[in-house]
Structures are given as structure tokens and as C-alpha cells.
Phi, psi and omega in degrees: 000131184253131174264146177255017151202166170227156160349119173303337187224056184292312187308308147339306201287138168229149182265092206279138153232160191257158180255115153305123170219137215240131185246103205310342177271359181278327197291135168252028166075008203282346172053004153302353167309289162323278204324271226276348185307117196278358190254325185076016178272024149215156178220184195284142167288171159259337173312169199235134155242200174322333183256353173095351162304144153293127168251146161337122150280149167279148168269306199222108173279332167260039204257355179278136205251005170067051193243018153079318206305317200288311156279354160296326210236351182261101175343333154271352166061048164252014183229138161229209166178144179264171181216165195217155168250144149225159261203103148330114162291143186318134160292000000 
């Protein structure tokens, strides 16, 4: 979408995103990570982990925006996420 003016301080802005990283043998499939993510960048696997749960795949890593739920909502402290700035693109 093209604007017809931009942010004074466009240069400034940065977009945070996150590194997902999952730790499959911790997880026991409870998928709030999938349900509350607000981005959909994950979903259920097909794989097995030891215990016989599905654990999460990341789908689209750059759809994420580092806004911690998935680590915030998982009970098992098996998901985390690093978070990184990337540098705005012209609007």
C-alpha cells in the first residue's frame, strides 16, 4: 500500500521480529501456542516427539512479530523466541 506521506521519523522505526525456537521433547501438544498465536505462524507437526505428542512447526519465521505469546501461554516452558529489529522499508 502506498501513503501519501510518511512518518517524520520513518528512519527511526524499526519492526521487531522473533527467531522461534521449540523444544520438542519438552512439549505435550496442549496447542496453545497454534490457537493464541495472532500471526498463524505455527502449526501442529507431523512427527512424534518421545512421548508421543505432536509439538509445533514454525511455518512462516517471518511472519513473526515477537510478541511473546506462545511463550507466555506454554505450560511447559518448551517454546521460546529471540527477538531481532529489522530496519523499515520504504512505506
Amino acid at each position: 500500500m502506498k501513503y501519501w506521506r510518511k512518518p517524520l521519523d520513518l528512519a527511526g522505526i524499526r519492526i521487531p521480529h522473533g527467531i522461534i525456537h521449540i523444544l520438542q521433547e519438552r512439549c505435550k501438544g496442549c496447542g496453545f501456542c497454534i490457537e493464541f498465536c495472532p500471526r498463524r505462524v505455527l502449526v501442529v507437526s507431523d512427527t512424534y516427539n518421545s512421548k508421543g505428542y505432536h509439538p509445533p512447526v514454525v511455518t512462516d519465521s517471518t511472519g513473526c512479530v515477537s510478541c511473546g505469546l506462545c511463550e507466555f501461554l506454554c505450560p511447559e516452558f518448551a517454546i521460546y523466541r529471540e527477538e531481532e529489529m529489522l530496519e523499515v522499508q520504504s512505506l
